[in-house]
C-alpha positions, 0 to 999 in steps of 0.5 A: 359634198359637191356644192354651190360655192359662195362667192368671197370676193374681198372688195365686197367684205374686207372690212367685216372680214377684217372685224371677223379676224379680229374677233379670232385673233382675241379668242385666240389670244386667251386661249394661247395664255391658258392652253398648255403648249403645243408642237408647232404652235397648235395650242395657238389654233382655232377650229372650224363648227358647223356655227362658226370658229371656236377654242375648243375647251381650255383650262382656265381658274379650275374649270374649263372653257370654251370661246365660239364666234357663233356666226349664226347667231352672231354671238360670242359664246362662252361656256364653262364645264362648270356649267353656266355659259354667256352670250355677247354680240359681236355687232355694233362696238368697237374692239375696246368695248368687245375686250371690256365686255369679255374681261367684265362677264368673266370677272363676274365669274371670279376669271380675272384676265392678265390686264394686259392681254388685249393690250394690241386691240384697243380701239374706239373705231366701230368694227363694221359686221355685215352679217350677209357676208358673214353667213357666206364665209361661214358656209365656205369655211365649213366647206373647205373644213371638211373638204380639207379633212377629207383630204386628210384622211387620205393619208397615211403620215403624220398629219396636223389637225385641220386647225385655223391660225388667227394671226393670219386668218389661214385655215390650213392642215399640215403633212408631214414626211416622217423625216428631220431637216437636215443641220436642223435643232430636233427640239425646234419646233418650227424648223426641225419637220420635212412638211407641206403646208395645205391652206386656205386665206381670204386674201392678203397682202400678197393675193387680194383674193381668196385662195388655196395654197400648198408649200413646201418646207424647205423648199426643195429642188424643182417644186415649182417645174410641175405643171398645174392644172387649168388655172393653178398658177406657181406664186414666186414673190417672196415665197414659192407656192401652188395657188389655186383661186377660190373663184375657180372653185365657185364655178365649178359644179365638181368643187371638192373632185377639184381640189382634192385632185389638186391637193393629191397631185401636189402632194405626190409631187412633194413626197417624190422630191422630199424622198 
């Protein structure tokens, strides 16, 4: 699946991207009230579709649902296993509105949400939408979906579903080595699991720019001495991780043979110092 990769520099789109992780960060608070919990937080997650981010369908007034942001069409789109299904813009209204809108066309349909479950969304500032570079970012998330899942695939321990977590807008699969950590609760489901943490973020606080990330939990002793390839680099501020820019990606005409050997090396050099 090698391709042309499109570019994702955040100065150009950080204010619609702000806007597309908000709109991720609403969908995701409905499913999290409704779906039944998770390990490690999965029922929080959304999921990469060939038009966008969806759910995936869950129970809710005796029906199912399924909320996608249809970025194609720049909808969202609900539909129930009832049968019936609605689409609402995701142009041109502040977060308040897009909240009532979603409250509204379910209460139409004898779904009443908590009252107080958009209660950290409300605002009256327009969200901006560039519809450019949201078709960019979802050909790059469909790219790294299935690049990731090919990754995946390749190994033979438990691993997590390739899955998108709104609260940090971070598309990541997790690998785990089969074993406890030790002096861990088992029945903690944050901090009981060996693992390595495989993602992708469009740039944050502590990297401006969109990246690729592999950490490791807990940290073990010389995760940071292997030496990465040309234009890898160890992040050590706060906490200790291999990036890999996405730009390094967009360059390239071997995208996906690039991270993949990426990923496998670090994975490798994971599963040595976790054994």
């Amino acid at each position: 699946m090698s391709t042309q990769l499109p570019k994702l520099t955040l100065t150009d789109w950080r204010m619609t991207r702000d806007t597309l992780h908000l709109y991720a960060r609403i969908i995701g608070k409905i499913r999290s009230h409704y779906m039944p919990k998770s390990k490690h937080w999965w029922h929080i997650t959304l999921y990469v579709t060939s038009r966008g981010l969806t759910t995936s369908p869950f129970p809710i007034a005796a029906q199912n649902l399924e909320l996608s942001l249809d970025l194609i069409n720049h909808q969202l789109r609900i539909d129930s296993s009832e049968g019936w299904s609605t689409g609402l813009s995701l142009i041109d209204q502040s977060s308040t509105e897009f909240c009532n809108r979603i409250s509204s066309h379910l209460a139409a349909r004898q779904i009443n949400l908590p009252p107080t479950l958009f209660t950290d969304f409300q605002s009256e500032v327009q969200l901006a939408y560039d519809t450019l570079a949201v078709d960019r970012f979802r050909k790059a998330i469909n790219w790294v979906d299935v690049t990731f899942k090919t990754f995946k695939g390749r190994l033979r321990e438990e691993t997590a579903p390739v899955q998108l977590f709104p609260h940090h807008m971070d598309l990541s699969m997790n690998w785990f080595s089969g074993r406890l950590v030790p002096d861990s609760d088992p029945a903690d489901e944050e901090s009981a699991d060996e693992q390595m943490n495989f993602g992708f973020v469009t740039g944050d606080t502590s990297i401006p720019d969109a990246y690729f990330y592999v950490t490791a939990y807990p940290t073990p002793d010389h995760w940071a001495d292997l030496t990465l390839p040309q234009g890898a680099y160890w992040y050590t501020e706060g906490w200790t991780g291999a990036i890999l820019p996405y730009a390094a990606l967009v360059a390239s005409d071997q995208p996906q043979e690039i991270l993949l050997s990426y990923f496998q090396q670090l994975q490798h050099h994971g599963k040595k110092l976790m054994s």
